[in-house]
C-alpha positions as CSV (number, residue, x, y, z in Angstrom):
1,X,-13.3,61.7,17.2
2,X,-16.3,62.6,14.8
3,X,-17.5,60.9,12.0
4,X,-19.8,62.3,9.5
5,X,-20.2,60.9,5.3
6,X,-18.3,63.0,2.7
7,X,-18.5,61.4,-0.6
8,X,-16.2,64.7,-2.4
9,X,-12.9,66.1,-2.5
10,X,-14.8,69.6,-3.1
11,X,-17.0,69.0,0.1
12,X,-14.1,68.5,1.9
13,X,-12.5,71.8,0.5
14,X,-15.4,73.4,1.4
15,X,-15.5,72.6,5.5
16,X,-15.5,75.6,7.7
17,X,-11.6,76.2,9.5
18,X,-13.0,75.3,13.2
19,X,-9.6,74.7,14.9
20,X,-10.2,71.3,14.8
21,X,-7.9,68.4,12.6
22,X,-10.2,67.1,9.3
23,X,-9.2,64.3,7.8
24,X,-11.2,61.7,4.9
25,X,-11.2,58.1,5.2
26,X,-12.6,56.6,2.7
27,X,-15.1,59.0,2.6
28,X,-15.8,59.5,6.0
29,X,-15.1,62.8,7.8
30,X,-12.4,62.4,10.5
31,X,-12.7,65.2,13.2
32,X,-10.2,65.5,16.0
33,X,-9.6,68.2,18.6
34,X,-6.7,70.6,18.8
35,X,-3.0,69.0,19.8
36,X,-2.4,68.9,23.2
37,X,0.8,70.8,24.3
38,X,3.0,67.3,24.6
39,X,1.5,66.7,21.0
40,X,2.1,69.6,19.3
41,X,5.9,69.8,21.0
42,X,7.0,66.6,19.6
43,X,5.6,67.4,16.2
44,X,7.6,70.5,16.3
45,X,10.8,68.5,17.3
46,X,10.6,66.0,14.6
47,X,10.1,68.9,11.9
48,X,13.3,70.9,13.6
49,X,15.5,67.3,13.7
50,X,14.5,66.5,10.3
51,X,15.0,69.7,8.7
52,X,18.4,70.0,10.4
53,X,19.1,66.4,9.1
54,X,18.0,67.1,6.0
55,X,19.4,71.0,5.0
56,X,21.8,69.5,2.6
57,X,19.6,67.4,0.6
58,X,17.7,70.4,-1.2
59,X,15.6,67.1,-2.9
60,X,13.7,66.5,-0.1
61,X,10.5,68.9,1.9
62,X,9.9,68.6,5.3
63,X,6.4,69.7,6.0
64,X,3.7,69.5,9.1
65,X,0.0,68.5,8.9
66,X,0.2,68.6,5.4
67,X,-2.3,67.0,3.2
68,X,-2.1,64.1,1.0
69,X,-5.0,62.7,-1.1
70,X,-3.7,58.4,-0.9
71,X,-7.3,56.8,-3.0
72,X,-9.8,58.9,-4.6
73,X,-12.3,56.1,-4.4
74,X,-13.3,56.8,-2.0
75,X,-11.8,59.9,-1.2
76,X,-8.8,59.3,1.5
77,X,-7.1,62.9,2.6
78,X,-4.5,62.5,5.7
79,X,-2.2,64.8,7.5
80,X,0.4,63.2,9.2
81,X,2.3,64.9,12.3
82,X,5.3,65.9,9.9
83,X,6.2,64.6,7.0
84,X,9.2,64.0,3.9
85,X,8.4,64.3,0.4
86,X,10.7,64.6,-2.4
87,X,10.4,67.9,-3.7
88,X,9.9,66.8,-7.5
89,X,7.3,65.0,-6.7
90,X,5.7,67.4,-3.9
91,X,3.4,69.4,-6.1
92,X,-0.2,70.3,-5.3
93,X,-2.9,68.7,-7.4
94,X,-4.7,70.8,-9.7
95,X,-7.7,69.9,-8.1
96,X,-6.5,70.8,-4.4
97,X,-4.1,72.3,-2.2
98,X,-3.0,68.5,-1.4
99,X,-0.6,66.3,-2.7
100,X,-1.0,63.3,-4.7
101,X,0.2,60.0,-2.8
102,X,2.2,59.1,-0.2
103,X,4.8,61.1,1.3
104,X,7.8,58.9,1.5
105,X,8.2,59.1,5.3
106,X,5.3,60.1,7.0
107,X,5.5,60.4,10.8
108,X,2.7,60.3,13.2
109,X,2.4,61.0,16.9
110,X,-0.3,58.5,19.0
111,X,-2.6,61.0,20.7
112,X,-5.0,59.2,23.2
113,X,-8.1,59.0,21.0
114,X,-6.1,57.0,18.7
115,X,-7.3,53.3,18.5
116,X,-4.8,50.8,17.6
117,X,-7.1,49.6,14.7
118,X,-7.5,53.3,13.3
119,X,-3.8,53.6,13.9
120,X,-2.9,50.2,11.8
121,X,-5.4,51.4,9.2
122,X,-3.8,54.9,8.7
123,X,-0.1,53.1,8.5
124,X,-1.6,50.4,5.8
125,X,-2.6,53.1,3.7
126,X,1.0,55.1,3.8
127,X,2.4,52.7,2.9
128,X,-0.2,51.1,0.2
129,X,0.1,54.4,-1.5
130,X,3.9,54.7,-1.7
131,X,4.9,56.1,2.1
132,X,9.0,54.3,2.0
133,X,9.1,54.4,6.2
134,X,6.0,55.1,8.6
135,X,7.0,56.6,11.9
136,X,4.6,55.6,14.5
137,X,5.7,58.2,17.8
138,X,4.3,57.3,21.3
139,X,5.3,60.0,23.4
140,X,4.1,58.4,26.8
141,X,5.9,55.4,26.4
142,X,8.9,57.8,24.4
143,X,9.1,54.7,21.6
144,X,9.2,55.3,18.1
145,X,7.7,52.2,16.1
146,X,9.3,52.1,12.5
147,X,7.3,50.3,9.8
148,X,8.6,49.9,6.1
149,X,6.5,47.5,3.7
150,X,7.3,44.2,3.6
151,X,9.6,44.5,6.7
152,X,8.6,43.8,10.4
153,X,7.9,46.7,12.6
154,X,11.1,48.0,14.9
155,X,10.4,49.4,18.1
156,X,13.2,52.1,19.1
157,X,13.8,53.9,22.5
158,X,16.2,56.7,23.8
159,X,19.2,54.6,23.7
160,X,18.5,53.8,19.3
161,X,18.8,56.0,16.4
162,X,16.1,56.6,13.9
163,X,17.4,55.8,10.5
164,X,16.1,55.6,7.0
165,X,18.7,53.5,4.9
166,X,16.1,53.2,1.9
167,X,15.9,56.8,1.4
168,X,18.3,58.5,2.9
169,X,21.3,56.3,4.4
170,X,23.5,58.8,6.0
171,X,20.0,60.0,8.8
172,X,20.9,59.3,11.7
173,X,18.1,61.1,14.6
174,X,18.7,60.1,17.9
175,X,15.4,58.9,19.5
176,X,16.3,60.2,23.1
177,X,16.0,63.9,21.7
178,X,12.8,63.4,19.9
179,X,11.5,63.5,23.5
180,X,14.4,65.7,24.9
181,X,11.4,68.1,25.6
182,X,8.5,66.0,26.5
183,X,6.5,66.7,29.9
184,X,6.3,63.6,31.8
């Protein structure tokens, strides 16, 4: 993964579409290749079991790799796999094509250039900007790590059931078919 200095939200905007993933932390510009196929699979899962979940609470968006600007000083843009934001509150800035904030669950699937100290970075700042649940998904290990501020991580395999009792109490996803279709 690349790292090059951006200090603006408009040089940001401005980056070429090269197939690859851009992300700012901080002001530092995150580049990371294409999904693989396992990657891209399980991010399309989680968006189908969430918006099956979720197609009776109109209140709530489910998106994918969709922009969020958490700190604007430094500049902090991420994408998580898939997300849930509340619709009243999922408007674009005027600024950008992003959202303001956190979404309130924001899901992301460990890809093997992740670093564990990258990873714990991303999740603080979910969740120091207003993210309710962070889903941490490890496909190779088929776990799905739940962190909520405040709370101690829980670590869920195919025999649990993904729940989010803060925000929504009646989802219920069962963790063995988030990886119903993953390659081993």
């Amino acid at each position: 993964m690349g790292t090059t200095a951006v200090t603006t939200l408009e040089q940001f905007l401005t980056l070429p579409d090269d197939g690859c993933r851009h992300e700012l932390d901080e002001g530092a510009l995150l580049v990371s290749p294409p999904s693989s196929t396992n990657h891209g699979g399980l991010t399309a899962q989680i968006v189908y079991l969430l918006r099956v979940a979720l197609k009776d609470h109109k209140e709530f968006r489910v998106m994918s790799e969709s922009g969020f600007v958490l700190d604007e000083d430094p500049y902090t843009v991420r994408a998580p796999d898939a997300s849930v934001c509340r619709r009243d509150r999922a408007r674009k800035r005027k600024d950008s094509p992003y959202l303001s904030g956190s979404p309130e669950i924001a899901v992301e699937i460990l890809s093997p250039s992740d670093t564990a100290s990258r990873m714990r970075k991303k999740l603080r700042q979910y969740l120091n900007t207003g993210a309710v649940y962070v889903w941490m998904v490890d496909g190779e290990n088929r776990e799905v790590e739940v962190h909520e501020a405040g709370e101690r991580p829980l670590i869920l395999t195919g025999k649990d059931t993904l729940t989010a009792p803060k925000l929504l109490p009646e989802l219920a996803i069962p963790v063995a078919e988030i990886f119903a279709d993953v390659e081993t």
